[in-house]
TORBA-176626 format. One record per residue (C-alpha): residue number from 1; residue in three letters; x, y, z. Coordinates in pm, 1 decimal. Each point is the difference from the previous one (the first is absolute). Example, Ala and Ser with C-alpha at 12.3 -4.5 7.8 and 13.67 -1.06 7.14 Angstrom:
! residues 2
(1; 'Ala'; (1230.0; -450.0; 780.0))
(2; 'Ser'; (137.0; 344.0; -66.0))
This chain:
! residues 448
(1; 'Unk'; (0.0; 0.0; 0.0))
(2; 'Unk'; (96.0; 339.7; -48.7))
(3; 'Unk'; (144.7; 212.2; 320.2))
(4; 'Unk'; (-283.1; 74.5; 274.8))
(5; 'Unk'; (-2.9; 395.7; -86.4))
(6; 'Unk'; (89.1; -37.1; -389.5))
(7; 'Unk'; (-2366.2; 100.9; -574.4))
(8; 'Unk'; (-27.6; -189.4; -299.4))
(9; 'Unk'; (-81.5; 3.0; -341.7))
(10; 'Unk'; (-383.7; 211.0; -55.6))
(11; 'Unk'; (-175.8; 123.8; -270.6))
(12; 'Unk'; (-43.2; 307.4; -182.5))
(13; 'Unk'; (-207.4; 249.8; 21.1))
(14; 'Unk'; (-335.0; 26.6; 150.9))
(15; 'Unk'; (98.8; -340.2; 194.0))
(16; 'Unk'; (336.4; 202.1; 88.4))
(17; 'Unk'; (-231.0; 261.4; 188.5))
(18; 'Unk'; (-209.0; -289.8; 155.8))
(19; 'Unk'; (306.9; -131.5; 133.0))
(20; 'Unk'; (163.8; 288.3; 163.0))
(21; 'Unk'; (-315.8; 68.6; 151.7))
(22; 'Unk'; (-5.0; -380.1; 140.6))
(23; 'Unk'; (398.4; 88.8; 115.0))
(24; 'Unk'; (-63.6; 311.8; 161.1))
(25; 'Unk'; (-215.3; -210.0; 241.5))
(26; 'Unk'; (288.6; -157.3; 156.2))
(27; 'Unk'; (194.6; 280.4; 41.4))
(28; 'Unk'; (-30.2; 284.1; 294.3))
(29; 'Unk'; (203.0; 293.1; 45.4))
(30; 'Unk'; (243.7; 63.2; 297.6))
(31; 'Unk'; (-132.4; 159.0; 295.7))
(32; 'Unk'; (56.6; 377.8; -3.7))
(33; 'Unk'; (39.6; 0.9; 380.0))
(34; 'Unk'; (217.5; -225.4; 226.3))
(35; 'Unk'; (-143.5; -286.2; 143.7))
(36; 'Unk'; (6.3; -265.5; 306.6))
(37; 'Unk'; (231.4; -290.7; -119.6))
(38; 'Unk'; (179.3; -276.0; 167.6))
(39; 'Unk'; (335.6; 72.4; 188.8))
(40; 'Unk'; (295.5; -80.5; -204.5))
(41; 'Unk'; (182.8; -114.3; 278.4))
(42; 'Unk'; (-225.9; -252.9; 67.0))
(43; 'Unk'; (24.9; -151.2; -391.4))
(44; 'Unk'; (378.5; 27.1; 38.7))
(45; 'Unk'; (-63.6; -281.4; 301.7))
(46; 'Unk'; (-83.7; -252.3; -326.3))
(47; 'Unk'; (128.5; 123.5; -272.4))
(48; 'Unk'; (254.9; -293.8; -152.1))
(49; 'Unk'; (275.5; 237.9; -174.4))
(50; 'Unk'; (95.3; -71.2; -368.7))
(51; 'Unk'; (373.5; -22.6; -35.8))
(52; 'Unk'; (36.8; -236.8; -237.1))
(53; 'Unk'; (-203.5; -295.8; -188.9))
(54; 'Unk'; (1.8; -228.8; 288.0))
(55; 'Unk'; (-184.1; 235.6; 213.6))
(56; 'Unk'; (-314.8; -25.3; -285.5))
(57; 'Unk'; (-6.4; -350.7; 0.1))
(58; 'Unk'; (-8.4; -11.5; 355.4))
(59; 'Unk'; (-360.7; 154.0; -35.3))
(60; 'Unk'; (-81.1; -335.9; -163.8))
(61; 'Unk'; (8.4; -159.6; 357.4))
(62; 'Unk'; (-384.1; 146.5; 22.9))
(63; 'Unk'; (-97.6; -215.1; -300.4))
(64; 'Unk'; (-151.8; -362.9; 187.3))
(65; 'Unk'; (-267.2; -179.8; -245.3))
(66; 'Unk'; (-119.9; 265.6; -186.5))
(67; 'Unk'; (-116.0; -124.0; -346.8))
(68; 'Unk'; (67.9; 363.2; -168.2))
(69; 'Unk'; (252.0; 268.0; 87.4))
(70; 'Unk'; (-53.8; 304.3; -159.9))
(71; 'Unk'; (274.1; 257.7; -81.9))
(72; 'Unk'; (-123.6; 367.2; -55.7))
(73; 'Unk'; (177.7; 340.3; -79.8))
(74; 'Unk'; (-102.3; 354.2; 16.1))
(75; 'Unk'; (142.1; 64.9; -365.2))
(76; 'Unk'; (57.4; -187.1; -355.4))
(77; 'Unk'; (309.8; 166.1; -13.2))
(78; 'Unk'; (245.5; -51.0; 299.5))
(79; 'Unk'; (306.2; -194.3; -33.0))
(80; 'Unk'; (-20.9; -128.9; 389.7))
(81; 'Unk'; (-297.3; -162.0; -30.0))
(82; 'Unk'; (85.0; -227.9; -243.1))
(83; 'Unk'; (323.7; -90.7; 162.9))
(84; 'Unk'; (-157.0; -87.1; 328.8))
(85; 'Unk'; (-272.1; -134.8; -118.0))
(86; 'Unk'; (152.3; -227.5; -255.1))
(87; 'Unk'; (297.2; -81.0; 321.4))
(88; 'Unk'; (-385.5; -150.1; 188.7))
(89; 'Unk'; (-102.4; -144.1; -248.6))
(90; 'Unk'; (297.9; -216.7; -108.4))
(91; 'Unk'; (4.5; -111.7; 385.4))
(92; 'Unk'; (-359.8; -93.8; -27.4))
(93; 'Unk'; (75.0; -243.3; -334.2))
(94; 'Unk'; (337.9; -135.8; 84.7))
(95; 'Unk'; (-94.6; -28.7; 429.9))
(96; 'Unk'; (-335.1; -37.7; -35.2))
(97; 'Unk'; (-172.0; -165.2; -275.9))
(98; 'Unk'; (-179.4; 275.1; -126.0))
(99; 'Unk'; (-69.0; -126.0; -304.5))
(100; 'Unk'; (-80.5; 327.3; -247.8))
(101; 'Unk'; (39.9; 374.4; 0.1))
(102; 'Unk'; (-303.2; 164.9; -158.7))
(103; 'Unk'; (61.9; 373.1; -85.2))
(104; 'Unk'; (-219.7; 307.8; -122.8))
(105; 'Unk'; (101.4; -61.9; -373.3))
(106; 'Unk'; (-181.1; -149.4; -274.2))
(107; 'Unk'; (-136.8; -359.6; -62.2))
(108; 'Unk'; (148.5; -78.2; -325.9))
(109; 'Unk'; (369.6; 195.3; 26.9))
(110; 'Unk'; (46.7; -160.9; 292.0))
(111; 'Unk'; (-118.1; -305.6; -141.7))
(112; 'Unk'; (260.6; -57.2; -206.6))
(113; 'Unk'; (231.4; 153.5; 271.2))
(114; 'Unk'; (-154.8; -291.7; 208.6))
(115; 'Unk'; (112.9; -244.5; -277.9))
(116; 'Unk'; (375.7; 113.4; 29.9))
(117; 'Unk'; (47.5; -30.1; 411.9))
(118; 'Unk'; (-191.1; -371.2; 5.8))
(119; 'Unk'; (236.7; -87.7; -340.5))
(120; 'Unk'; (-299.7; -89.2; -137.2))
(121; 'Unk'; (24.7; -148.2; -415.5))
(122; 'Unk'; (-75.7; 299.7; -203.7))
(123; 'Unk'; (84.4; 238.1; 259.5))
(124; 'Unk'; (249.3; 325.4; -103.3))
(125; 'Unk'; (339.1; -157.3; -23.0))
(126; 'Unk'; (194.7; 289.2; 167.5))
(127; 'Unk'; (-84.1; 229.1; 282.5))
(128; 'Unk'; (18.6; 302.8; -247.9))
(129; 'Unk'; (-256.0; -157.6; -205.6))
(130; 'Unk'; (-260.1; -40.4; 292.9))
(131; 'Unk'; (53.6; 339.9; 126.9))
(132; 'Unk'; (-78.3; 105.4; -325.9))
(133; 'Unk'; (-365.6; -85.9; 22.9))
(134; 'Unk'; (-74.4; 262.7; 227.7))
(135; 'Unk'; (-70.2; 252.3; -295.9))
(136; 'Unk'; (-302.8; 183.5; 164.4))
(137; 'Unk'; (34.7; 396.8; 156.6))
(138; 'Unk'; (128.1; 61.5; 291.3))
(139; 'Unk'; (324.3; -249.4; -155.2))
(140; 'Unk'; (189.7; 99.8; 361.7))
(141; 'Unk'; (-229.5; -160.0; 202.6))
(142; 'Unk'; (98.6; -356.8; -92.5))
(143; 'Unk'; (259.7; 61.6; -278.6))
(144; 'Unk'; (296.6; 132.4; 300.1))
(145; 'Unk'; (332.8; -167.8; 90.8))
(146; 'Unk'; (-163.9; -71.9; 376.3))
(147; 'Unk'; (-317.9; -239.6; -135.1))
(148; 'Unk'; (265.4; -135.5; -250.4))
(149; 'Unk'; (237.9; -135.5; 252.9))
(150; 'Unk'; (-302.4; -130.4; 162.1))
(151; 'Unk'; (-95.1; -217.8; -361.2))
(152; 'Unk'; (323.1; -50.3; -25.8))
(153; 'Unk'; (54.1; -157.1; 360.8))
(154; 'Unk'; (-304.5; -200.8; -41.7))
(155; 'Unk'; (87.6; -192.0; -335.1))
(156; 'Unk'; (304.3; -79.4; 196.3))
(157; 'Unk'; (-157.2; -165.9; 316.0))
(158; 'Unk'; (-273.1; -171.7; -224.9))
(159; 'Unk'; (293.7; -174.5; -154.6))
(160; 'Unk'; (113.5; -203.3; 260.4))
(161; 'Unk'; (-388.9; -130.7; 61.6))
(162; 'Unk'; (-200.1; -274.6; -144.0))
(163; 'Unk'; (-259.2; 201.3; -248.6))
(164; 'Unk'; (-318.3; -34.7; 267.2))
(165; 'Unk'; (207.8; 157.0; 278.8))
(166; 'Unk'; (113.4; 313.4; -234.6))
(167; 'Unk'; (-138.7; 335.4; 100.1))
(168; 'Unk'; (-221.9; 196.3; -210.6))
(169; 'Unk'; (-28.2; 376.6; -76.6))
(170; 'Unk'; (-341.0; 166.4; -94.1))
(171; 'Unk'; (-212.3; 294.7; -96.4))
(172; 'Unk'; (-287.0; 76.4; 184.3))
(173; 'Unk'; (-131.7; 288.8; -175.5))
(174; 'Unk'; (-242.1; 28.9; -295.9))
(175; 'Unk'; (125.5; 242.2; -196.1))
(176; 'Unk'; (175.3; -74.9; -400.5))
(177; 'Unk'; (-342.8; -151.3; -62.8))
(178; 'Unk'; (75.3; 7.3; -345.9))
(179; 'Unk'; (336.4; -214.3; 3.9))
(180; 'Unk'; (-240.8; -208.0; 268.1))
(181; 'Unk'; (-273.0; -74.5; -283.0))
(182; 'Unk'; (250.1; -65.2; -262.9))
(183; 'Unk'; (182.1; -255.0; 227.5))
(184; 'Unk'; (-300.3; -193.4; 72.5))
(185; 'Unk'; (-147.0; -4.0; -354.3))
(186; 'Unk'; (337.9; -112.5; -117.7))
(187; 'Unk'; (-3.5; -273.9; 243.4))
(188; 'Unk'; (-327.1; -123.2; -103.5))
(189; 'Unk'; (10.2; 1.1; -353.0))
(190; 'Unk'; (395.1; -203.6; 57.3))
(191; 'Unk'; (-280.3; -229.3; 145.7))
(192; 'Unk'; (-311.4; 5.3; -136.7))
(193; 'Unk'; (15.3; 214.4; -371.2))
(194; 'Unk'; (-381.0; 68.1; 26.7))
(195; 'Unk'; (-51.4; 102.6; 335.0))
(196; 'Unk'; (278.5; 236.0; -27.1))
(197; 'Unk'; (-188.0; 170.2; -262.0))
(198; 'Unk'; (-260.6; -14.0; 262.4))
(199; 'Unk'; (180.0; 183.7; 222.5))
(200; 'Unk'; (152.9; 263.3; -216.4))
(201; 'Unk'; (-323.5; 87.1; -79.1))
(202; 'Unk'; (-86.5; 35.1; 357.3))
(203; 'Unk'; (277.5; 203.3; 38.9))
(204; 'Unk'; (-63.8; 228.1; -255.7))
(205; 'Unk'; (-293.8; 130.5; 195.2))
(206; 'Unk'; (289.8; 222.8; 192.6))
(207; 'Unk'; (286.1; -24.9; -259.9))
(208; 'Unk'; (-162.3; 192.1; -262.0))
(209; 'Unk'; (-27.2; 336.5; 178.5))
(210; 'Unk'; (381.9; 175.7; -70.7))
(211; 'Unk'; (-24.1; 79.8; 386.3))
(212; 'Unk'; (-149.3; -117.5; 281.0))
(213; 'Unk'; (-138.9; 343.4; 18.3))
(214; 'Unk'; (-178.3; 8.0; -280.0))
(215; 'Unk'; (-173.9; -326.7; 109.4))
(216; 'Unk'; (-73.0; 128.1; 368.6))
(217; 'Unk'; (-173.9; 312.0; -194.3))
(218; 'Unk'; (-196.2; -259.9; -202.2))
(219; 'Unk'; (-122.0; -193.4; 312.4))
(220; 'Unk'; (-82.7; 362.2; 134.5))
(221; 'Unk'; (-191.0; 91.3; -339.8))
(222; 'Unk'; (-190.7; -308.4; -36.5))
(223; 'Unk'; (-26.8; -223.2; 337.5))
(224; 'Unk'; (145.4; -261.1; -190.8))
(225; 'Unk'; (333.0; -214.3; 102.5))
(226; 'Unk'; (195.8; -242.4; -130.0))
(227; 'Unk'; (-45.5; -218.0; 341.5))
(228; 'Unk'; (-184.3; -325.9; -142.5))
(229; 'Unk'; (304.6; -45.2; -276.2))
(230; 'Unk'; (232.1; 13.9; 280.9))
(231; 'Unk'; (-193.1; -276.9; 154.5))
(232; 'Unk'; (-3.2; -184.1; -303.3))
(233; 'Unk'; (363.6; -8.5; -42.5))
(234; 'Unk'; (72.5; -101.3; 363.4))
(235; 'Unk'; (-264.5; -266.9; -58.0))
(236; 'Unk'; (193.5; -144.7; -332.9))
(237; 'Unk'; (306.7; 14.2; 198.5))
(238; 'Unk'; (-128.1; -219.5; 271.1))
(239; 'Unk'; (-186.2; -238.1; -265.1))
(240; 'Unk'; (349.4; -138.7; -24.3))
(241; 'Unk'; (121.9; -81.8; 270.7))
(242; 'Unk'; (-0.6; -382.9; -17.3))
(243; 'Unk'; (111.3; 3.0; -396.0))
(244; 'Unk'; (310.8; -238.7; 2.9))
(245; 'Unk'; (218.2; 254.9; -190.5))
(246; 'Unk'; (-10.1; 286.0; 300.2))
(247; 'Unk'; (232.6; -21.5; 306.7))
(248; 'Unk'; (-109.4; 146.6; 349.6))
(249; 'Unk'; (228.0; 287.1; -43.7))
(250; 'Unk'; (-134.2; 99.8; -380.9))
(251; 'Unk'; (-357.5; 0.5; 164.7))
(252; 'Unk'; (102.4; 173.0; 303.6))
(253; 'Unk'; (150.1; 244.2; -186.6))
(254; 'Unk'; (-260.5; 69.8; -253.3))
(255; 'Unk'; (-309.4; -51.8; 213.2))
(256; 'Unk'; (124.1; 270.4; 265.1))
(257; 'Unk'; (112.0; 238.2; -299.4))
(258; 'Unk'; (-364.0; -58.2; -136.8))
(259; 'Unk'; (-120.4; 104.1; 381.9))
(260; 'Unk'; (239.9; 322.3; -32.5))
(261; 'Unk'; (-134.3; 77.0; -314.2))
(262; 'Unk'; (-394.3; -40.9; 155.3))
(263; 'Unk'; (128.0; 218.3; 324.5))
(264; 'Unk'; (194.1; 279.0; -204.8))
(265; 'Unk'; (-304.8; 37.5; -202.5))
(266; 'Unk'; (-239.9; 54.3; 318.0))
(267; 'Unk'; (279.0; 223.5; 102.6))
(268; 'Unk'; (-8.8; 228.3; -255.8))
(269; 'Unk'; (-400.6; 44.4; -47.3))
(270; 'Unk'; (-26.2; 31.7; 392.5))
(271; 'Unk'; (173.2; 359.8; -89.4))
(272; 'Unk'; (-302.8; 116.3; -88.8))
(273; 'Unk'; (-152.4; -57.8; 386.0))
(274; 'Unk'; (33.9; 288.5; 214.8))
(275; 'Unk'; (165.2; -237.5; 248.6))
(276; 'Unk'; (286.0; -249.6; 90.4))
(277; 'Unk'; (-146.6; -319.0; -191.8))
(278; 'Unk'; (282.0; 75.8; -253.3))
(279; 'Unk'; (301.3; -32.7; 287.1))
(280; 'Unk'; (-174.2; -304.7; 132.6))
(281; 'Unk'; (-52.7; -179.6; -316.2))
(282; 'Unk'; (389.1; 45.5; -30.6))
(283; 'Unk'; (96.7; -77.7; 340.7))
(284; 'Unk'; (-264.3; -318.5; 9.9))
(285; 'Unk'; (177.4; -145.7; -266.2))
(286; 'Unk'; (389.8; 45.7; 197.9))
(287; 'Unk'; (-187.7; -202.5; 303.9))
(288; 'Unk'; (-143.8; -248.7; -298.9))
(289; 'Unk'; (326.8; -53.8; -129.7))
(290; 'Unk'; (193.6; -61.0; 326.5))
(291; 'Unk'; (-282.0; -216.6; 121.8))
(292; 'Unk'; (11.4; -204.1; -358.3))
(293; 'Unk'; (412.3; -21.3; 26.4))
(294; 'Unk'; (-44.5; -148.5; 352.7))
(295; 'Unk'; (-263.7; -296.6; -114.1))
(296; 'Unk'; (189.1; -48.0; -309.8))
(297; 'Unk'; (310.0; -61.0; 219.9))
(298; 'Unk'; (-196.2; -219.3; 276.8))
(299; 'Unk'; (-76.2; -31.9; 302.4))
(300; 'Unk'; (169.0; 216.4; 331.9))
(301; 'Unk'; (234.1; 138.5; -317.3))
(302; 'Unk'; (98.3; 371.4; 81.7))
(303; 'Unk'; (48.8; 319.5; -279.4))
(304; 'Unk'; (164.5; 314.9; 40.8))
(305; 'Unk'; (-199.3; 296.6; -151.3))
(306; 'Unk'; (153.0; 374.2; -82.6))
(307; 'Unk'; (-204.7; 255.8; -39.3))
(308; 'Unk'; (-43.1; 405.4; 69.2))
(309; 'Unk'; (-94.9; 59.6; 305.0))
(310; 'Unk'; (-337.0; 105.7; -51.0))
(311; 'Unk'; (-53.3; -368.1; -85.6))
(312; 'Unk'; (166.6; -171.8; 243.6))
(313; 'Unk'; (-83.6; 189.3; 310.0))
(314; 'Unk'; (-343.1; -85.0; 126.1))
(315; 'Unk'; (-266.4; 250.2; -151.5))
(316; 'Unk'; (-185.7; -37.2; 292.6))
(317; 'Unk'; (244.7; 197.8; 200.2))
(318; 'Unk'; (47.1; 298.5; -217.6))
(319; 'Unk'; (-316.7; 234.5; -147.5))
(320; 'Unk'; (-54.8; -249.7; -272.6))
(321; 'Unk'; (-218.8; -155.2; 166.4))
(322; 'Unk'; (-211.9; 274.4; 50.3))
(323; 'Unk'; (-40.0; 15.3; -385.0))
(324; 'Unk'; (-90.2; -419.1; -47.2))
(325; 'Unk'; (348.6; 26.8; -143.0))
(326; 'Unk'; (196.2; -358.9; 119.5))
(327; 'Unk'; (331.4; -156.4; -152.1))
(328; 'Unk'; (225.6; -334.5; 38.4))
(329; 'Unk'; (76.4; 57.5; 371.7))
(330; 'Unk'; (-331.0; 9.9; 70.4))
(331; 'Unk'; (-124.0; -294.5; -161.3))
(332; 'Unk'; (240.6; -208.7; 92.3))
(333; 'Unk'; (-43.7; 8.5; 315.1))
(334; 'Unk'; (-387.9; -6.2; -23.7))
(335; 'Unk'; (30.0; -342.5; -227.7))
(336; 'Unk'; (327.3; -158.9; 149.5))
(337; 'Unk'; (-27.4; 155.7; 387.0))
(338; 'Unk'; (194.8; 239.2; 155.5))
(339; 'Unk'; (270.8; -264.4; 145.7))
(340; 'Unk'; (62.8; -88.7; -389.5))
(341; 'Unk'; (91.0; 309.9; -120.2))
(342; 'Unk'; (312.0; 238.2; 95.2))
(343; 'Unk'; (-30.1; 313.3; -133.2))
(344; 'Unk'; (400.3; 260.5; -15.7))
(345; 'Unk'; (-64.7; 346.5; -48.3))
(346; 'Unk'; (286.7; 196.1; -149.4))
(347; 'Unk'; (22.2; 364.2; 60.8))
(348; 'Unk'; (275.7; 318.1; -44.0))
(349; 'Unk'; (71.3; 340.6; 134.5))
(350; 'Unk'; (159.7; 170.1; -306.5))
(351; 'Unk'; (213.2; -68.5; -304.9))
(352; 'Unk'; (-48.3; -29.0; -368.2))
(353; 'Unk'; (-223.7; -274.9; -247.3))
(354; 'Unk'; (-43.6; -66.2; -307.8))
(355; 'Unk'; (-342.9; 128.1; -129.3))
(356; 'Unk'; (-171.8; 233.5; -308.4))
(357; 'Unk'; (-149.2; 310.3; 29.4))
(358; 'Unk'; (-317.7; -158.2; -188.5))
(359; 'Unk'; (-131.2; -295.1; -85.2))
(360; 'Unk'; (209.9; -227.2; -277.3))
(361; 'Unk'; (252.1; 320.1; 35.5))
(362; 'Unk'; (344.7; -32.6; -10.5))
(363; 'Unk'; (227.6; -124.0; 320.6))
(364; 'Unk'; (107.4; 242.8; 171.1))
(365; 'Unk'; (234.5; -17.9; 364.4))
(366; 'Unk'; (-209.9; 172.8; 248.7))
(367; 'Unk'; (55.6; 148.9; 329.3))
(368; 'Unk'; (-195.4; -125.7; 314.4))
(369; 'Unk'; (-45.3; 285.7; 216.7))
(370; 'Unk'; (65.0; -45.3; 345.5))
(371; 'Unk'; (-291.7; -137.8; 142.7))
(372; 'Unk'; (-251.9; 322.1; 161.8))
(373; 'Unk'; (-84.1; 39.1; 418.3))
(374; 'Unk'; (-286.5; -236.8; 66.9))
(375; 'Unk'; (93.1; -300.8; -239.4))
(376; 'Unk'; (83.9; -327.2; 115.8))
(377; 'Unk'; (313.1; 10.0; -177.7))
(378; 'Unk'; (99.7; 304.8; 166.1))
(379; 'Unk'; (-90.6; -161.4; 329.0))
(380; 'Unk'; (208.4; -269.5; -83.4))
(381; 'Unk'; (324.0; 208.3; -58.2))
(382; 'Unk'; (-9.1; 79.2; 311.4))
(383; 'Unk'; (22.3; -332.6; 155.1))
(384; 'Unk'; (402.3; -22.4; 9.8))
(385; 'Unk'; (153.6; -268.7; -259.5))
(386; 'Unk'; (-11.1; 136.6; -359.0))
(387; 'Unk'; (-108.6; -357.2; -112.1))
(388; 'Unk'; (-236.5; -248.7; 168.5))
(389; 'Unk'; (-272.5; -239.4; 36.6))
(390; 'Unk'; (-285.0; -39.2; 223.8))
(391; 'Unk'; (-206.9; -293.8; 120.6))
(392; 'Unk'; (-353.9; 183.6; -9.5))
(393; 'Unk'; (-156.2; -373.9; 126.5))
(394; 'Unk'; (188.2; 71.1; 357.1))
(395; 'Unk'; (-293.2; 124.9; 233.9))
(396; 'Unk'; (213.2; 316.6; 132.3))
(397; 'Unk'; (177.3; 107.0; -345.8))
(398; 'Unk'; (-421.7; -16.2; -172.3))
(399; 'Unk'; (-153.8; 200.9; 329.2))
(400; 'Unk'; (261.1; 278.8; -134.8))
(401; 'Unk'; (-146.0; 45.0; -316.2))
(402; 'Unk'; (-382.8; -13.4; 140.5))
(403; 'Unk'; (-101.1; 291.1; -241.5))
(404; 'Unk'; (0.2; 75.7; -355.8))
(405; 'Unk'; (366.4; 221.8; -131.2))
(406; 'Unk'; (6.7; 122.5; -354.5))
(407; 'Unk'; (223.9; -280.9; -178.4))
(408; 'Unk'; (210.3; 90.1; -369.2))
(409; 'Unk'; (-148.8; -203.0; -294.2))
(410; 'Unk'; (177.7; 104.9; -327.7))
(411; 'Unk'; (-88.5; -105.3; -359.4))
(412; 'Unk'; (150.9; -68.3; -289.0))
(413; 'Unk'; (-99.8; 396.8; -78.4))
(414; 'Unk'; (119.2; 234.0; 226.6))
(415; 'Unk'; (15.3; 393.5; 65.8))
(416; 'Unk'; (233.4; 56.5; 276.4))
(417; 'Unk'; (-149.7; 361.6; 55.0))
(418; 'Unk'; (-312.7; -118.3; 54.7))
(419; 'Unk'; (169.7; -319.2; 249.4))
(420; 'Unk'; (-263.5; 140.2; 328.6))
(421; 'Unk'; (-296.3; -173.5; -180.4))
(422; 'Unk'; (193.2; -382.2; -49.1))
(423; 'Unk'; (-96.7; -94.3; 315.3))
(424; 'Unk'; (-306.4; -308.1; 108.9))
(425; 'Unk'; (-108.4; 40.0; 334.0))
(426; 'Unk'; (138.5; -307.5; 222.4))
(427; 'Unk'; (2.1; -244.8; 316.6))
(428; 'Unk'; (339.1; -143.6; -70.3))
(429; 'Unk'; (-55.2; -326.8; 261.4))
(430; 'Unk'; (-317.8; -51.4; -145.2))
(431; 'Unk'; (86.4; 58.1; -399.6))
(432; 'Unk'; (327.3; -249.6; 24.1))
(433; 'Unk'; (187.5; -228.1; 247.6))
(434; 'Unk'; (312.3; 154.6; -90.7))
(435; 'Unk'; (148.5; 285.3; -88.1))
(436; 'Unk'; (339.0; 159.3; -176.6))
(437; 'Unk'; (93.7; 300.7; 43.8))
(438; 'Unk'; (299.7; 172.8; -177.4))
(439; 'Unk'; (107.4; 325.1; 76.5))
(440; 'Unk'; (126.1; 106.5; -338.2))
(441; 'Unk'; (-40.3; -195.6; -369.7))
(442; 'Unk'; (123.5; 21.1; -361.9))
(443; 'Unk'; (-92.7; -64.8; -337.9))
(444; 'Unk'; (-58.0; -363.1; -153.1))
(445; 'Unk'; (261.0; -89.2; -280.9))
(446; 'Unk'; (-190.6; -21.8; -290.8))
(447; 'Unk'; (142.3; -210.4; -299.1))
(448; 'Unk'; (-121.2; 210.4; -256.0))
């Protein structure tokens, strides 16, 4: 790994507007006046200094049976997060037998990408060649030096295993829905010639429009939708599941990129509600993919999921709720139980990210402002070590944090000048069971 100190794709448009106004729910601004917050000298009492990588694994000590860890960050952008969260998760596959890694990315990139760490026939013969199917804006999300020593690491332990026991890596998100329905009508017709006609067809419902714009503003124009193809084409998919030609993988595969297809178009039209059904069509489908990786893995077998914050702390502990807005955190542990999920926030005071001014703008380094009087993350510079973690599921560290502190949440678009408003209000012991904090951050190394 490198040294320690070396929100997703939306439409244009009127379903641009629908989602900012879905985003600025989740935001609040910073109070203008000081408030009552915990003692910093009674956080330094538990705060487990950073000095170097041993000190983050150490955190794993926490982790007992829980089925799914999940890894946030406040940013898409910051070089430390990766490191430490990739330095978890590689003691969670090689210690552990957590058996994949499931990331915010996309279903068929990371498909293939998939293909090339389990050495699978077919699969991208070199690691430059995998990491070249990450071709969708923002490219320094997944396409950075950090996530590629991460690939890079886990072709290399997956080569010493027997295939079952290799560890997979996945997208959980539903966006590239067109790559997704051209995947899974290719797959059919290698299959079945006819019934991948039948689903091309299907497909063409969405495909036709030159932007998913344009076919939200149909939906909006005519109350029609292109849902029943989308059903059709799952449906072919699963009519062949028993043929003797398909493996489980191939059917895996294509069956859950026909469900990302189905979810990304109920994503879209639902940003034409005047509510949050679009953000939880999206996040219902991360929790539907983790939950499908664990079955399709078996019984008591464990995952790792990374995600934004916003999806990985609980929703129920922040002002999402308040909105019917929920995400991964939250449904897993409504579906799997509270003892089977372990949830890492990741948080920092100031720096600089990677981010655009607008949306599918160009990369730009960006500074983090120190973080304003009143946030958590100014709070937490005042605990003592520059670096460190917290166990939020020990009784006295959680009764510190017993109301809700403006916490930073930056996107892949960012205005630094207007920083005060990146902020969702939070109960940190309630929204994760752990938490980094990191006093200062830099940039991710982007490959491109």
């Amino acid at each position: 790994m490198p040294g320690f100190r070396s929100l997703f794709r939306i439409p244009s448009g009127s379903a641009m507007m629908m989602f900012l106004t879905v985003s600025a729910l989740l935001i609040t601004h910073l109070p203008r006046t000081s408030v009552s917050q915990p003692d910093p000298g009674q956080i330094t009492r538990f705060a487990v200094a950073i000095d170097n990588p041993g000190d983050i694994t150490s955190l794993l000590s926490l982790v007992d049976t829980e089925r799914l860890v999940l890894m946030g960050e406040a940013s898409h952008g910051t070089s430390e997060f990766y490191q430490l969260r990739a330095l978890l998760s590689m003691e969670l596959v090689a210690e552990s037998d957590f058996r994949f890694i499931a990331v915010e990315g996309d279903w068929p990139a990371f498909a293939r990408i998939n293909a090339f760490v389990k050495q699978k026939p077919g699969a991208p013969e070199t690691l430059d060649e995998a990491m070249d199917s990450l071709t969708r804006w923002p490219l320094w999300m997944w396409r950075n030096h950090e996530f590629r020593e991460l690939v890079e690491w886990l072709y290399q332990h997956n080569a010493t295993l027997a295939p079952e026991q290799r560890a997979g890596l996945y997208g959980i998100d539903v966006y590239d829905h067109e790559r997704t329905m051209q995947d899974v009508a290719d797959w059919v017709a290698s299959v079945d010639r006819s019934l991948g006609r039948t689903v091309s067809r299907a497909y063409s419902c969405v495909s036709r429009y030159n932007s998913i714009g344009d076919y939200i503003r149909m939906v909006a124009q005519t109350g029609e939708h292109c849902g029943p193809e989308m059903e059709r084409a799952l449906a072919a998919v699963r009519s062949l599941e028993d043929h003797p030609d398909v493996t489980e993988w191939d059917f895996f595969r294509a069956e859950h990129g026909a469900l990302a297809a189905q979810n990304a178009e109920l994503h879209y039209r639902a940003n034409l509600e005047q509510s949050g059904a679009s953000w939880n069509y999206r996040a219902s489908h991360f929790y539907l993919t983790a939950e499908r990786l664990l079955e399709r893995y078996g019984e008591n077998s464990r995952g790792i999921v990374w995600a934004h914050n916003t999806h990985i702390g609980d929703a129920r502990a922040t002002d999402m709720a308040q909105f019917g807005i929920l995400n991964i955190g939250q449904l897993s542990r409504m579906n799997l139980g509270n003892d089977a999920v372990f949830a890492i926030g990741f948080g920092t005071f100031s720096g600089e990210v990677l981010a655009a001014a607008s949306w599918e703008g160009t990369m730009q380094v960006m500074p983090v402002p120190p973080a304003s009087a009143g946030s958590l993350e100014y709070l937490l510079m005042q605990v003592g070590p520059k670096d460190f973690w917290l166990d939020l599921n020990d009784r006295e560290v959680a009764s510190l944090f017993t109301r809700r502190l403006p916490h930073r949440a930056i996107g892949v678009t960012y205005n630094p000048a207007n920083e005060q408003n990146n902020f969702v209000p939070t109960n940190l012991a309630e929204r994760y069971n752990a938490f980094v904090f990191l006093g200062e951050t830099s940039v991710l190394d982007p490959l491109d």
